[in-house]
HTML snippet that shows the backbone in 3Dmol.js (N, CA, C, O; Angstrom):
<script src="https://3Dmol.org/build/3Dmol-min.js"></script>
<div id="view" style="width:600px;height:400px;position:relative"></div>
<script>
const pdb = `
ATOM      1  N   UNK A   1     -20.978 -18.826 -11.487  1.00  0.00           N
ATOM      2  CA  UNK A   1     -20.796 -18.434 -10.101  1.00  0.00           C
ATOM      3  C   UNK A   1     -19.303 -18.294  -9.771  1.00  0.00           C
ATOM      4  O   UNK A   1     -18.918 -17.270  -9.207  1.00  0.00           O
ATOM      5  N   UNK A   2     -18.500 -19.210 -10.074  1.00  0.00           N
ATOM      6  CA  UNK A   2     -17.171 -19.430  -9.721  1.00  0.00           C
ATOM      7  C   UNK A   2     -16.211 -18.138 -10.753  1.00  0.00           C
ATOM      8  O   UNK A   2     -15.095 -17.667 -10.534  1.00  0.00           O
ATOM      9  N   UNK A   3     -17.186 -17.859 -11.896  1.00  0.00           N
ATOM     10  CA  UNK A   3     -16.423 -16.595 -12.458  1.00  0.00           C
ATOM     11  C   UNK A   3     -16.381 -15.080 -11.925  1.00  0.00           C
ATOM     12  O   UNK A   3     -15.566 -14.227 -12.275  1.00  0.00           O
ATOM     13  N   UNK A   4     -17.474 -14.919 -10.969  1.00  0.00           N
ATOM     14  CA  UNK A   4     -18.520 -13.709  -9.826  1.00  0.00           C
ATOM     15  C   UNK A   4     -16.565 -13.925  -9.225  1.00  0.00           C
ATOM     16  O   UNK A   4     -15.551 -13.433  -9.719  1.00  0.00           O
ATOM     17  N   UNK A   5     -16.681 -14.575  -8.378  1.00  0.00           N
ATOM     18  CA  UNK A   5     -16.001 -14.405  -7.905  1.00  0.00           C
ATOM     19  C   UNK A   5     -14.542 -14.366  -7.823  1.00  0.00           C
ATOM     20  O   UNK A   5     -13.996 -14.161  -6.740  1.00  0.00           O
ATOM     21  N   UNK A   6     -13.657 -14.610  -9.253  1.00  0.00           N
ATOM     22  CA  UNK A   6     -12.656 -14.435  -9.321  1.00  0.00           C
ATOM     23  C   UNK A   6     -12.365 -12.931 -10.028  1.00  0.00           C
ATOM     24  O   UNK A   6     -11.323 -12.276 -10.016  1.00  0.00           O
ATOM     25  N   UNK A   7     -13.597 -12.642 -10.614  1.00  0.00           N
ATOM     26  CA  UNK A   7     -13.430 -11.293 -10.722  1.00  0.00           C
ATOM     27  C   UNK A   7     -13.558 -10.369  -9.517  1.00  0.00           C
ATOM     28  O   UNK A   7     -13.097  -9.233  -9.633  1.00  0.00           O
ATOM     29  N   UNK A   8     -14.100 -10.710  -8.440  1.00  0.00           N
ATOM     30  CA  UNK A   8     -14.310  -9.797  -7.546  1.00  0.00           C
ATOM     31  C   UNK A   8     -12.588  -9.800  -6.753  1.00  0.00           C
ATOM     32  O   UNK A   8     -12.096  -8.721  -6.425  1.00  0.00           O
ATOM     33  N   UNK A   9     -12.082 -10.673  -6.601  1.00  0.00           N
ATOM     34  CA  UNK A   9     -10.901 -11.471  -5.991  1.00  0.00           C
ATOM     35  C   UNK A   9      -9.479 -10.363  -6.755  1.00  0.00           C
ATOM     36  O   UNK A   9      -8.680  -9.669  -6.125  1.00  0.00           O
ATOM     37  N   UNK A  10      -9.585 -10.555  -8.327  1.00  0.00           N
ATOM     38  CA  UNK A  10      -9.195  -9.779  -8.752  1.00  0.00           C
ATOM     39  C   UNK A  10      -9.324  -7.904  -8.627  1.00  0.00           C
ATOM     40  O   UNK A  10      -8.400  -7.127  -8.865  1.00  0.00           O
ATOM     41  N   UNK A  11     -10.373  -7.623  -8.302  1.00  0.00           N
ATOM     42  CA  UNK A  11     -10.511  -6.520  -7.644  1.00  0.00           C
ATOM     43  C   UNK A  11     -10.115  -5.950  -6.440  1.00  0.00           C
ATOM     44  O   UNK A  11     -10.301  -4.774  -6.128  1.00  0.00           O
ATOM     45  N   UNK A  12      -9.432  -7.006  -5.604  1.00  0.00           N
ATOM     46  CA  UNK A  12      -8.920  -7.062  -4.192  1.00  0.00           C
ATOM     47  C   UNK A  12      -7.665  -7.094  -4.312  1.00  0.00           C
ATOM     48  O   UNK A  12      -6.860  -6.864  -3.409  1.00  0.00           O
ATOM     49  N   UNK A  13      -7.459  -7.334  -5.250  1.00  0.00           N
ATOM     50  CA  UNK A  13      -6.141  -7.854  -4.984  1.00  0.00           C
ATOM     51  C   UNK A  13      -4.620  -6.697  -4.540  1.00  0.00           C
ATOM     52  O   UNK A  13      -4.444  -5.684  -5.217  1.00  0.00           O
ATOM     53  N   UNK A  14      -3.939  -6.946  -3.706  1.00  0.00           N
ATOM     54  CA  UNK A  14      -2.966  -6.278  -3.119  1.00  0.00           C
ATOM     55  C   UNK A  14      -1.928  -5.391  -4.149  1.00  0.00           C
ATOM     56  O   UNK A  14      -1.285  -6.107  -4.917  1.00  0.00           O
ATOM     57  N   UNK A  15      -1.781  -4.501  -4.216  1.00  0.00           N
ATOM     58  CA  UNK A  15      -0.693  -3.624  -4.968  1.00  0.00           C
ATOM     59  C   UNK A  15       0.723  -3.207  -3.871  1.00  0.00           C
ATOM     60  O   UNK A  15       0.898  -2.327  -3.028  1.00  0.00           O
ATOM     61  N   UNK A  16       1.416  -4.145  -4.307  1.00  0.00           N
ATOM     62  CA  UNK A  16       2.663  -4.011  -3.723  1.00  0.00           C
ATOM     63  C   UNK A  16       3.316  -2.436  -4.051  1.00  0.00           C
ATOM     64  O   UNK A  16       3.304  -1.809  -5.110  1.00  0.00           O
ATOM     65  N   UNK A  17       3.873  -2.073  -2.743  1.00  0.00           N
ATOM     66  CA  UNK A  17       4.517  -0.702  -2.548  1.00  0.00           C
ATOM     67  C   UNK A  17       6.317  -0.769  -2.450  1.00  0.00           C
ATOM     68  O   UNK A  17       6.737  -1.490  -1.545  1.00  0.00           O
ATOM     69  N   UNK A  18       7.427  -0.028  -3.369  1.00  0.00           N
ATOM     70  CA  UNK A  18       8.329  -0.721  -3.259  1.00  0.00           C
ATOM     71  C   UNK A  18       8.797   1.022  -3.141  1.00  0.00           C
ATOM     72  O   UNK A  18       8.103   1.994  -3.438  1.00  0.00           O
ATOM     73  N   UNK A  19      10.233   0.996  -2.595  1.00  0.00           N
ATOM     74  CA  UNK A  19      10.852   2.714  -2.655  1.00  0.00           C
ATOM     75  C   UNK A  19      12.509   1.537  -2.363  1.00  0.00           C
ATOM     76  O   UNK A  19      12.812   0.617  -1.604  1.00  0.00           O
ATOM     77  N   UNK A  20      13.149   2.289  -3.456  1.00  0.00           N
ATOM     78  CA  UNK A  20      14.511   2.088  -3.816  1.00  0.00           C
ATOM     79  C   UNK A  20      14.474   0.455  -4.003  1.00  0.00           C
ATOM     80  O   UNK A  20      15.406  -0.152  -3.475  1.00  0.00           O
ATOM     81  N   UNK A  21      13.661  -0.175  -4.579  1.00  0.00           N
ATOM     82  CA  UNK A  21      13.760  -1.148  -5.104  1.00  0.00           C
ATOM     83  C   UNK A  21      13.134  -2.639  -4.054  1.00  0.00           C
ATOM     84  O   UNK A  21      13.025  -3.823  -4.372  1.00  0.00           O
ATOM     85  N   UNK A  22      12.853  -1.996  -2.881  1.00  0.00           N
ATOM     86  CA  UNK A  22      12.858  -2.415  -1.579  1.00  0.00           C
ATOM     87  C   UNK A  22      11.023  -2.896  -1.224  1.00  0.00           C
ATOM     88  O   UNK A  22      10.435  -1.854  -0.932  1.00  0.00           O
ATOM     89  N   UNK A  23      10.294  -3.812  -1.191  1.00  0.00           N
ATOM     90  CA  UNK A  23       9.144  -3.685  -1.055  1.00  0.00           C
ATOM     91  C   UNK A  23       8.825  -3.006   0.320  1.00  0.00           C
ATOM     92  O   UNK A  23       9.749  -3.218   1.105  1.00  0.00           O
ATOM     93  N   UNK A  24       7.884  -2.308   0.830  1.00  0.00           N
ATOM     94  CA  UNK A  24       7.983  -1.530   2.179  1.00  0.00           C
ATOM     95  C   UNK A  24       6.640  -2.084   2.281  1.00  0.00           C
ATOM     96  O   UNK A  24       6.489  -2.053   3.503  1.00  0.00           O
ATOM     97  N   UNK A  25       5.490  -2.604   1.769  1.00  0.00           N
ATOM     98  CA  UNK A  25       3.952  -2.860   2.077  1.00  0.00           C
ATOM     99  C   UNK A  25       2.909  -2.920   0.565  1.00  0.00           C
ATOM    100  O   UNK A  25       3.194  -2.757  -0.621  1.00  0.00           O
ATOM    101  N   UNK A  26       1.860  -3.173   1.137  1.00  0.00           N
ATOM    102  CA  UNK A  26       1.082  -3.168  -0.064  1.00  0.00           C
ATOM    103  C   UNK A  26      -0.382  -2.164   0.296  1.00  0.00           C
ATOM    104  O   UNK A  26      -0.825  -1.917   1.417  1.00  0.00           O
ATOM    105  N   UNK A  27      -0.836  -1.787  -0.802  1.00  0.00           N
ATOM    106  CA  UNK A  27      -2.231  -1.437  -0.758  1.00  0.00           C
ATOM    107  C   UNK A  27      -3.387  -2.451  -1.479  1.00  0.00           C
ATOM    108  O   UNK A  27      -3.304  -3.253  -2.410  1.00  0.00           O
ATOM    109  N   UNK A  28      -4.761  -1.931  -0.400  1.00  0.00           N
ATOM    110  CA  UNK A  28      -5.884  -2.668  -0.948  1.00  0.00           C
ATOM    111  C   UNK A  28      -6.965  -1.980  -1.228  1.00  0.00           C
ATOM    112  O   UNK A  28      -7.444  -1.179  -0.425  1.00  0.00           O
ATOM    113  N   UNK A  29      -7.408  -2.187  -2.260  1.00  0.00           N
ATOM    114  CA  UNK A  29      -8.641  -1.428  -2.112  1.00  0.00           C
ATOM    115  C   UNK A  29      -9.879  -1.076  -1.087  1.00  0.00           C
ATOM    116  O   UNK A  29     -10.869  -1.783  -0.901  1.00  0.00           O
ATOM    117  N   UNK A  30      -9.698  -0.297  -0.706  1.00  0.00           N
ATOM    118  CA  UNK A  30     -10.663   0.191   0.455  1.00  0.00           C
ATOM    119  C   UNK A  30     -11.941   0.929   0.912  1.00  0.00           C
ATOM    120  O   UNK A  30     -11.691   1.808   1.737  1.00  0.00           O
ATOM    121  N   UNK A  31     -13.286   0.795   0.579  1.00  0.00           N
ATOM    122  CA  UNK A  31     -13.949   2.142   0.929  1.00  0.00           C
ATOM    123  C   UNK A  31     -13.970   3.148  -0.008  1.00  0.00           C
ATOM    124  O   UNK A  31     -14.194   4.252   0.489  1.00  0.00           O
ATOM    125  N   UNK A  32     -13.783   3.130  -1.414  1.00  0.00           N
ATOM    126  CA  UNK A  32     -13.236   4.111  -2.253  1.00  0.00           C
ATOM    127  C   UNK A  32     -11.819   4.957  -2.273  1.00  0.00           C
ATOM    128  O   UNK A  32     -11.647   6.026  -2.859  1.00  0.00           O
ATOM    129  N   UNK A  33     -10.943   4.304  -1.577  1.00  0.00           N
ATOM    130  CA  UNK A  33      -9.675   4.462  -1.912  1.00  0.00           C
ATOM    131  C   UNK A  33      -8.672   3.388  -1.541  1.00  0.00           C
ATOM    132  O   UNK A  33      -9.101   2.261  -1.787  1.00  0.00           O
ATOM    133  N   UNK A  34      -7.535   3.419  -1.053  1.00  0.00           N
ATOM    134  CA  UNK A  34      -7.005   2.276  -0.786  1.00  0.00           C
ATOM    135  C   UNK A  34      -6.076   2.412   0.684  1.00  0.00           C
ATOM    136  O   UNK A  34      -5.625   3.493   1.064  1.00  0.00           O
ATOM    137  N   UNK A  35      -5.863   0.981   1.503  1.00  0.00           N
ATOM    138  CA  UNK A  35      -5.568   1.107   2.962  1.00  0.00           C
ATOM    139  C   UNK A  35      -4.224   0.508   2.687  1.00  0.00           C
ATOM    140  O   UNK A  35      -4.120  -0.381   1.841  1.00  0.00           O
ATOM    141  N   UNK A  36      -2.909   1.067   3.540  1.00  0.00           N
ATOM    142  CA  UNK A  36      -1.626   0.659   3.516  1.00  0.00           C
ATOM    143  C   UNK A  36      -1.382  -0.206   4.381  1.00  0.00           C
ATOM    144  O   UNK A  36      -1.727  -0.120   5.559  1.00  0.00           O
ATOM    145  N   UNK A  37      -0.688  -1.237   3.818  1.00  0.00           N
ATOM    146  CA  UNK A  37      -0.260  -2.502   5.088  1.00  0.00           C
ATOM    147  C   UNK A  37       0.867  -2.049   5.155  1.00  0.00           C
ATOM    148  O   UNK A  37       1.175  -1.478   4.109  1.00  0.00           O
ATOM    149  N   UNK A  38       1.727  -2.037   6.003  1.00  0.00           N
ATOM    150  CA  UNK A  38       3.242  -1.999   6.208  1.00  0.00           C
ATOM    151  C   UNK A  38       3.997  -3.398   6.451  1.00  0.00           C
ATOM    152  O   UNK A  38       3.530  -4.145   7.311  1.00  0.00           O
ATOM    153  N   UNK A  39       5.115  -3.781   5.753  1.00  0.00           N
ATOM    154  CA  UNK A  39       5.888  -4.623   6.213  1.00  0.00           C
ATOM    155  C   UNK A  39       7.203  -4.978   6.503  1.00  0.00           C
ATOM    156  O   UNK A  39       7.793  -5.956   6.962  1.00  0.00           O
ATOM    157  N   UNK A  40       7.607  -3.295   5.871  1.00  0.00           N
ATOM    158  CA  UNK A  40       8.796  -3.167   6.533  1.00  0.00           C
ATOM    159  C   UNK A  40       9.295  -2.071   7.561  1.00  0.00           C
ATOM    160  O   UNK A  40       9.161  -0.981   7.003  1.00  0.00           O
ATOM    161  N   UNK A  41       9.789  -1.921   8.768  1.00  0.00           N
ATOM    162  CA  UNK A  41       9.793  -1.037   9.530  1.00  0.00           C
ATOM    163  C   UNK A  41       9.882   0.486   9.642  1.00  0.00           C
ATOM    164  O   UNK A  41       9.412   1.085  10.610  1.00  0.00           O
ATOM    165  N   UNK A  42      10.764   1.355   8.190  1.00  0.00           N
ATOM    166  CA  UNK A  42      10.552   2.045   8.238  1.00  0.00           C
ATOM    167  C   UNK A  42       8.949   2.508   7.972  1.00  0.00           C
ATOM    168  O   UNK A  42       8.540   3.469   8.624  1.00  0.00           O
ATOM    169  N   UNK A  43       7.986   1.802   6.971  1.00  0.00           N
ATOM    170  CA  UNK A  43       6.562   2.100   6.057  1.00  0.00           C
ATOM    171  C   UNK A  43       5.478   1.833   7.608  1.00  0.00           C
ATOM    172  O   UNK A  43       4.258   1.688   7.533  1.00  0.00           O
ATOM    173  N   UNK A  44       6.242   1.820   8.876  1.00  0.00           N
ATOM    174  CA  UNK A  44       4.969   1.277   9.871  1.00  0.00           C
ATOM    175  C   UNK A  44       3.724   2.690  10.602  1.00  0.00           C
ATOM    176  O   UNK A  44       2.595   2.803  11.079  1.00  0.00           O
ATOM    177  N   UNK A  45       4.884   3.471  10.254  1.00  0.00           N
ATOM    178  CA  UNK A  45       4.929   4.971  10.704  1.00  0.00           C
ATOM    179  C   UNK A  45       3.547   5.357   9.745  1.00  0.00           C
ATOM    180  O   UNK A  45       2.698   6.168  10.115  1.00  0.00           O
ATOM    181  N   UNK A  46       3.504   4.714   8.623  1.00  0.00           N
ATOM    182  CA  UNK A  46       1.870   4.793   8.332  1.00  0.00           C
ATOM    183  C   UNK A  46       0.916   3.763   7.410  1.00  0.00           C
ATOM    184  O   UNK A  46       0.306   3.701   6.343  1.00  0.00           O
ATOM    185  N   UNK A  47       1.295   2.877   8.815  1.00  0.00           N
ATOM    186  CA  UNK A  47       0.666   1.386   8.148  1.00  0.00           C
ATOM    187  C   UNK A  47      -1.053   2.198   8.860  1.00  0.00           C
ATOM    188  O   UNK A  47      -1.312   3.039   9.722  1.00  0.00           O
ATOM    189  N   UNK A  48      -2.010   1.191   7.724  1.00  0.00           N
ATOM    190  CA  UNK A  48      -3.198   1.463   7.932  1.00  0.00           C
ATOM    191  C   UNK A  48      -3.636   2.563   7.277  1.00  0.00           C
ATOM    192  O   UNK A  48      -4.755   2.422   6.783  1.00  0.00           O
ATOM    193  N   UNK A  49      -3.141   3.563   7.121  1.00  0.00           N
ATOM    194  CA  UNK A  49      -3.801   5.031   6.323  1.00  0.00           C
ATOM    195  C   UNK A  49      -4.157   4.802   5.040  1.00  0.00           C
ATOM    196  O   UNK A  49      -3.616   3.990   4.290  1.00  0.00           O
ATOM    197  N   UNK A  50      -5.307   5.702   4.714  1.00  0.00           N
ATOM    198  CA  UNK A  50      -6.200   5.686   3.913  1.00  0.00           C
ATOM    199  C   UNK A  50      -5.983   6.590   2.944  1.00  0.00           C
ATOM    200  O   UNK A  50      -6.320   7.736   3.240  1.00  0.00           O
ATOM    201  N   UNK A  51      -5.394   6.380   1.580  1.00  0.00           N
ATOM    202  CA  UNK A  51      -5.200   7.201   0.645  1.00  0.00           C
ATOM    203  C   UNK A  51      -6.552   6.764  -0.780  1.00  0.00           C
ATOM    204  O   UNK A  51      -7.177   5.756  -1.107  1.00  0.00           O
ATOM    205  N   UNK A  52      -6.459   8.156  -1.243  1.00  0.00           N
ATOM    206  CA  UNK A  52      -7.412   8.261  -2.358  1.00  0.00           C
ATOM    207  C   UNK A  52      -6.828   7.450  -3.775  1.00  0.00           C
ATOM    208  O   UNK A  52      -7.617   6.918  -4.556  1.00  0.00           O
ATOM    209  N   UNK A  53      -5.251   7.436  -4.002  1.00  0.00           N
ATOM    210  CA  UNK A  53      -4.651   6.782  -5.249  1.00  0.00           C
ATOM    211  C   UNK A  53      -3.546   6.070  -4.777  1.00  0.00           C
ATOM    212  O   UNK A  53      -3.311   6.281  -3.587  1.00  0.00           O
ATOM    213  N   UNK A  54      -2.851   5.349  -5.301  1.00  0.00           N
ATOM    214  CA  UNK A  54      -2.206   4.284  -5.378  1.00  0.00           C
ATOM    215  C   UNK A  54      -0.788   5.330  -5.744  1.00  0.00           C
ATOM    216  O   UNK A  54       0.353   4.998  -5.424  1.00  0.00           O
ATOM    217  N   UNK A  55      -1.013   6.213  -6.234  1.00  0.00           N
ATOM    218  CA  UNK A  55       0.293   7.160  -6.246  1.00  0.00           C
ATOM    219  C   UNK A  55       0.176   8.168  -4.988  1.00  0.00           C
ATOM    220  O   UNK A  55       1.132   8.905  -4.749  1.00  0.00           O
ATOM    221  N   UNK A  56      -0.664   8.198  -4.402  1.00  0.00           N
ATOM    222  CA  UNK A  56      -0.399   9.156  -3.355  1.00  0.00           C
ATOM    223  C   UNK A  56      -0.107   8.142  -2.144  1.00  0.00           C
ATOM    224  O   UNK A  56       0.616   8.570  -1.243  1.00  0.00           O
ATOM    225  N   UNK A  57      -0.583   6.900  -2.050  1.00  0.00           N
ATOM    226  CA  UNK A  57      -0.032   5.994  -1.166  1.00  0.00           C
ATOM    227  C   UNK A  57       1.570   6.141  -1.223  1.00  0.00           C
ATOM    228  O   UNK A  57       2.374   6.385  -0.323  1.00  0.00           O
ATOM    229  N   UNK A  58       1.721   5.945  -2.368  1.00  0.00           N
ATOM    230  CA  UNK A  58       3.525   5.555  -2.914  1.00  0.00           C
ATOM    231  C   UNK A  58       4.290   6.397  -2.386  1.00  0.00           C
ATOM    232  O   UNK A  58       5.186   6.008  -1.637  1.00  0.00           O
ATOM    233  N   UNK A  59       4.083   7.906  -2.694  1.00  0.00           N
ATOM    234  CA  UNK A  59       4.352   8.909  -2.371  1.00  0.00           C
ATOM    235  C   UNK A  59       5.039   9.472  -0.639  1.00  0.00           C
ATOM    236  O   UNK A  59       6.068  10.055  -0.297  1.00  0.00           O
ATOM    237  N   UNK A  60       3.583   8.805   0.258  1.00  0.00           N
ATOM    238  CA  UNK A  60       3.823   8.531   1.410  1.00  0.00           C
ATOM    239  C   UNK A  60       4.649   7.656   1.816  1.00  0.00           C
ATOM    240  O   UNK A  60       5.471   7.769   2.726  1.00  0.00           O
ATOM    241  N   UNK A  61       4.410   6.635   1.048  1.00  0.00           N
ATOM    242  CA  UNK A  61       5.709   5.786   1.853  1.00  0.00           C
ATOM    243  C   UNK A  61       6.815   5.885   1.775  1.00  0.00           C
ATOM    244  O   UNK A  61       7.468   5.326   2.656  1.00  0.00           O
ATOM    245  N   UNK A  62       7.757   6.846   0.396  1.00  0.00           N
ATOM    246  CA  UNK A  62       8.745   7.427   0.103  1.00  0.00           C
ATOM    247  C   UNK A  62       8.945   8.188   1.319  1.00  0.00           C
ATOM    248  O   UNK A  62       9.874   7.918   2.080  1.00  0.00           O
ATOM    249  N   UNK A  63       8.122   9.128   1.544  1.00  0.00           N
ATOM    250  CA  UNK A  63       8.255  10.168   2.366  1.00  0.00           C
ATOM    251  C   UNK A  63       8.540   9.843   3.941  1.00  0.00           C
ATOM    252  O   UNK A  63       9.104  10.639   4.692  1.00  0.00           O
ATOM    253  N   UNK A  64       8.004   8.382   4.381  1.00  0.00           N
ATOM    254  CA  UNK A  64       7.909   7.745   5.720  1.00  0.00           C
ATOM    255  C   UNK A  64       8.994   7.256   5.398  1.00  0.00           C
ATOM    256  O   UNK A  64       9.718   7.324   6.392  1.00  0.00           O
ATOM    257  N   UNK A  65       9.845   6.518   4.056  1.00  0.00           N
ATOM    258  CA  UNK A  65      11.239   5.735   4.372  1.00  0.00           C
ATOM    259  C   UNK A  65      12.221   7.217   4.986  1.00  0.00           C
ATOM    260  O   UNK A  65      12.779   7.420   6.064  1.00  0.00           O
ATOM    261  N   UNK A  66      12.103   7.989   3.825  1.00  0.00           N
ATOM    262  CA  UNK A  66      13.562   9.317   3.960  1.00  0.00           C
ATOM    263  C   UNK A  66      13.399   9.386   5.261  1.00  0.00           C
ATOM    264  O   UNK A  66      14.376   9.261   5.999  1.00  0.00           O
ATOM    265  N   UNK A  67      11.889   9.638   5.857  1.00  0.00           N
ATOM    266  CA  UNK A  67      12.703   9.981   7.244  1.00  0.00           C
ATOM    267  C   UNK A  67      12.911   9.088   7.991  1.00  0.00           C
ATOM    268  O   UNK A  67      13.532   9.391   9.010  1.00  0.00           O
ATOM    269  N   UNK A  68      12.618   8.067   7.865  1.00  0.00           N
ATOM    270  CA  UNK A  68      13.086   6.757   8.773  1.00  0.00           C
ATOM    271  C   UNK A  68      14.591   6.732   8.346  1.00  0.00           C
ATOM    272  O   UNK A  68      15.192   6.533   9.402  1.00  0.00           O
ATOM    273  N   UNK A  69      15.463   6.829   7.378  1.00  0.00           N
ATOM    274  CA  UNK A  69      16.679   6.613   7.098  1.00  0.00           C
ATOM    275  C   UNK A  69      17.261   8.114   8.231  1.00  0.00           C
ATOM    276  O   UNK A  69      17.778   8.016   9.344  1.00  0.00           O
ATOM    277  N   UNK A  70      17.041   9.007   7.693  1.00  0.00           N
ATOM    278  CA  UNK A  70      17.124  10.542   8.147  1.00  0.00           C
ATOM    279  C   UNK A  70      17.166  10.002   9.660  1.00  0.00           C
ATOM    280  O   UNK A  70      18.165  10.507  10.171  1.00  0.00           O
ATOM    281  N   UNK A  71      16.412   9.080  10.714  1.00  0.00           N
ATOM    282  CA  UNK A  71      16.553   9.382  11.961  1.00  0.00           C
ATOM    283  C   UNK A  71      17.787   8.750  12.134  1.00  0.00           C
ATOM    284  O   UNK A  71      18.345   8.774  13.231  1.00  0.00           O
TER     285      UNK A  71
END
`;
const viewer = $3Dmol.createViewer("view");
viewer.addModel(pdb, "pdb");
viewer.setStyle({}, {cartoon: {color: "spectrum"}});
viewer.zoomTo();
viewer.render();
</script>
């Protein structure tokens, strides 16, 4: 029983999101893709959104820092 569930635990588990070395949030598995937490201010601009891969999450949050620096 106690093994059920560290495998499932392991399946949850958070994938940290980093751009220029910097952690900005993590993803979780979600619904068949994965949901963005934000935790640093520029990545808030799309905390919560729902991406299909873990590289297209990444991607976004690159794209949400430049322009957060850019403003």
């Amino acid at each position: 029983m106690l093994e059920r569930n560290l495998d499932r635990a392991k399946a949850h588990k958070p994938i940290v999101i980093e751009v220029g070395g910097e952690p900005q949030g993590v993803v979780v598995p979600n619904a068949g893709g994965f949901r963005f937490l934000a935790v640093k201010l520029p990545a808030f601009a799309i905390d919560g959104q729902q991406f299909e891969t873990v590289e297209r999450a990444h991607f976004a949050v690159s794209q949400a820092v430049r322009k957060g620096d850019a403003a």
